[in-house]
C-alpha positions in Angstrom: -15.2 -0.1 4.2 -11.9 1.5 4.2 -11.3 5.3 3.3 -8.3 6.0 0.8 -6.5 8.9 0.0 -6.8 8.8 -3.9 -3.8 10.0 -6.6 -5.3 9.8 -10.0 -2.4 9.6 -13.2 -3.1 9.0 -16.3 -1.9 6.3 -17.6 -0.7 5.0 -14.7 -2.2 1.1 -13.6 -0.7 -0.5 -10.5 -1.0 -4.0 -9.2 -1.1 -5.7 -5.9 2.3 -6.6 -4.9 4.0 -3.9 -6.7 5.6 -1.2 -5.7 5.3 2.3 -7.1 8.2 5.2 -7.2 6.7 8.8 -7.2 7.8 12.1 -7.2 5.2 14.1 -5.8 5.9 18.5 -6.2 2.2 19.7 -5.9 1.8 21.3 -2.8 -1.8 19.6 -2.4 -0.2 16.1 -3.3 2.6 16.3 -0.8 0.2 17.7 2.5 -2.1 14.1 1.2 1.0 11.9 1.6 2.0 14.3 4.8 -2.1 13.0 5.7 -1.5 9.4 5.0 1.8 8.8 6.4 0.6 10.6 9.7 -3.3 9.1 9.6 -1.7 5.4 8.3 -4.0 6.2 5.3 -3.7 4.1 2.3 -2.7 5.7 -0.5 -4.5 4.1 -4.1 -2.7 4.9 -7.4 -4.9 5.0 -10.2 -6.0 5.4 -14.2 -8.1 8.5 -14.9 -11.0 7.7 -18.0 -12.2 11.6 -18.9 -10.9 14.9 -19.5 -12.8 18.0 -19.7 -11.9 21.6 -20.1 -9.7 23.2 -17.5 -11.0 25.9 -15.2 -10.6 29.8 -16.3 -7.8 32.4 -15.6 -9.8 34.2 -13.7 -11.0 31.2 -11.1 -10.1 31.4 -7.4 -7.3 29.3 -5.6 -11.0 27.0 -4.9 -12.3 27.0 -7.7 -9.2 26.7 -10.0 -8.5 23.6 -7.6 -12.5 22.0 -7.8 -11.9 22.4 -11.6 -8.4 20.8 -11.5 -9.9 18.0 -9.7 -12.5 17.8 -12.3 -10.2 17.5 -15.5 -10.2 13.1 -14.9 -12.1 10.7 -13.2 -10.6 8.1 -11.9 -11.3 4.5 -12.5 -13.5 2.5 -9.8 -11.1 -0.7 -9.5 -7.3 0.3 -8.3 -4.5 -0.9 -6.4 -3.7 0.8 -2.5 -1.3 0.2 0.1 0.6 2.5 2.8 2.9 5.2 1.5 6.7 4.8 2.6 8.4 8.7 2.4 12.2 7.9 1.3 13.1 11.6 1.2 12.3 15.4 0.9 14.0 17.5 -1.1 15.3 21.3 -0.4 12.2 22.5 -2.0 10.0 20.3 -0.3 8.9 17.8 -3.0 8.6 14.1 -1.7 10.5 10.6 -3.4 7.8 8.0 -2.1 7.1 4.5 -2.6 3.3 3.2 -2.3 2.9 -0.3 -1.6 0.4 -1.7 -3.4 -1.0 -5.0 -1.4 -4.7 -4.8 -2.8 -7.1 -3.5 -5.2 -10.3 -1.6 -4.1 -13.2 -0.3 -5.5 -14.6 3.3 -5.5 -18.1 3.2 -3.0 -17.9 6.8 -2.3 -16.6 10.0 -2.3 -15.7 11.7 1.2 -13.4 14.5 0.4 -12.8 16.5 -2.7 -10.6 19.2 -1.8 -7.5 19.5 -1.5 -7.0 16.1 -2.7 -9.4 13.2 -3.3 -10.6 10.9 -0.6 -12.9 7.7 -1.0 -14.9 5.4 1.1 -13.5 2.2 -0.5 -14.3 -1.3 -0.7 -11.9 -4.8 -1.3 -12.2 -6.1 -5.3 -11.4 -9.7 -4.3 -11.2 -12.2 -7.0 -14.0 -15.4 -7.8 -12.9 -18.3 -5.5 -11.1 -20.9 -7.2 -12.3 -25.1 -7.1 -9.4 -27.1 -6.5 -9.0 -27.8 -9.7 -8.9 -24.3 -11.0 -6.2 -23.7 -8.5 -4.0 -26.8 -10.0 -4.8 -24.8 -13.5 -3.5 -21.7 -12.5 -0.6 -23.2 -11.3 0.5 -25.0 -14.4 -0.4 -22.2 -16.4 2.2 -19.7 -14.3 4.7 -22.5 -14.7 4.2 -22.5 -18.3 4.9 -18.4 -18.3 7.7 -18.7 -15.8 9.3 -21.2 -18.7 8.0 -18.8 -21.7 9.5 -15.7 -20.3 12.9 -17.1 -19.3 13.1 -18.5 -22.5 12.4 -15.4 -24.5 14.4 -13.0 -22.2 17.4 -15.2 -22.1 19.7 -12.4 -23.3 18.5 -10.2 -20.7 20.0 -12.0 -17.5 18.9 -9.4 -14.7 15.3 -10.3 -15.4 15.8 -14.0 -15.7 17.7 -14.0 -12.5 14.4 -12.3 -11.0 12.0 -15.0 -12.5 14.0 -17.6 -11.3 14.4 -15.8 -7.7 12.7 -18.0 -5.0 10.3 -15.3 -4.4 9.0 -15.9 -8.1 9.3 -19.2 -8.4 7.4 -19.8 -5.0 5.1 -16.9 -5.6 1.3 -18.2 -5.8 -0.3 -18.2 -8.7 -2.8 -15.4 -7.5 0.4 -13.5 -7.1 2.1 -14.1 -9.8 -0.9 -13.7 -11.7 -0.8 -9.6 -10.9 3.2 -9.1 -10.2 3.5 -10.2 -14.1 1.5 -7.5 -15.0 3.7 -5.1 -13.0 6.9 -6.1 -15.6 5.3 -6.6 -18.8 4.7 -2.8 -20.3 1.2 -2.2 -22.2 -1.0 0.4 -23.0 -2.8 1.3 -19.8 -6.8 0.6 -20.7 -5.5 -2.6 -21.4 -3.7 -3.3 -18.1 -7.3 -1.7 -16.4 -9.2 -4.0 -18.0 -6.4 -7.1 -16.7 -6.9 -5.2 -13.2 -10.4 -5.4 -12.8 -10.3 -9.3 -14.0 -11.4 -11.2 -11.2 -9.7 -14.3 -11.6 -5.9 -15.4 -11.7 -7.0 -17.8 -14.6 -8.0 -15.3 -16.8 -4.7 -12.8 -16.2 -2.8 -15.6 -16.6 -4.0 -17.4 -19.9 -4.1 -13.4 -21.8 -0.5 -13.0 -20.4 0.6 -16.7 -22.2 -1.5 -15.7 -25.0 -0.2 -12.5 -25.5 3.4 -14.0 -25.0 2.7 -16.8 -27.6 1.9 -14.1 -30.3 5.1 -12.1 -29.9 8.6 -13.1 -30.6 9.9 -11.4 -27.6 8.8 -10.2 -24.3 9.2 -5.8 -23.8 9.5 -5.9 -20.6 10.4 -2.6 -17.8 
């Protein structure tokens, strides 16, 4: 089990290998990335799936912040890594980068207030047969060639795709760093999260690319 220091935004899906910019001005936020940077706490980015009323006018500073807390859930299955502080501004907000490296699942909560913490668990993917593992390769070669192809006027990207990181990247890796460029709507990009198997990402990313006749990409 590994404890996390959660950040619930809505709307907001991250994937192993990516990395996520943040601008972090509530005072609770930035003494939880003050927490993880000094406790080497992992920091987990993730969707939030209910909102209910806000708390009253007349709450406390606790009870206005319990309610707060209260106004999403966060998903089970997200993405966590360490939290890298690149600079604090005259007023004190942060710039960070979290670097996502795996996903975890929710277990159980240890902390509420000021800010979220969770006794966590990995969310590995199915092993592969041999076979499957040949399959997801030829199916990421396929997208490498799909997506160079339909972003041929955008050469920044293409220059990325045909990096040596990308073109070397495994097909486990590639299979959740795709998901990282292509843009759409968040539940979606949950539901491709909490897939638990490259194969699976990888043939609704080619089938999704096959019904468009380009890629909108970040």
């Amino acid at each position: 089990m590994t404890e996390i220091a959660l950040f619930p935004i809505p709307n907001c899906v991250t994937f192993p290998g990516t990395t996520t910019p943040l601008h972090v001005f509530e005072p609770r936020y930035r003494e939880m990335i003050k927490h993880c940077i000094d406790n080497d706490v992992l920091l987990g980015v993730c969707h939030t799936q209910a909102v209910v009323s806000p708390g009253k006018e007349s709450d406390s500073l606790e009870e206005a912040l319990s309610s707060n807390q209260a106004t999403y859930r966060p998903y089970s299955v997200f993405s966590a890594g360490p939290v890298a502080l690149k600079q604090i501004l005259e007023d004190g907000r942060q710039l960070i980068d979290v670097h996502a490296n795996r996903r975890y699942r929710l277990i159980e909560e240890v902390q509420r207030l000021p800010f979220l913490v969770y006794r966590c668990e990995e969310f590995n993917d199915s092993p592969l047969t041999a076979d499957q593992l040949e399959e997801a390769e030829s199916l990421k070669e396929k997208l490498l060639k799909r997506l160079i192809a339909l972003l041929a006027n955008n050469p920044e990207v293409v220059d990325l795709l045909e990096s040596e990181k990308w073109q070397h990247m495994t097909a486990v890796e590639f299979s959740f760093q795709l998901f990282g460029l292509l843009r759409m709507e968040s539940e979606v990009q949950q539901k491709i999260l909490e897939m638990r198997s490259s194969i699976q990402r990888l043939q609704l990313a080619l089938e999704l690319l096959n019904k468009i006749p380009g890629a909108n990409l970040q």
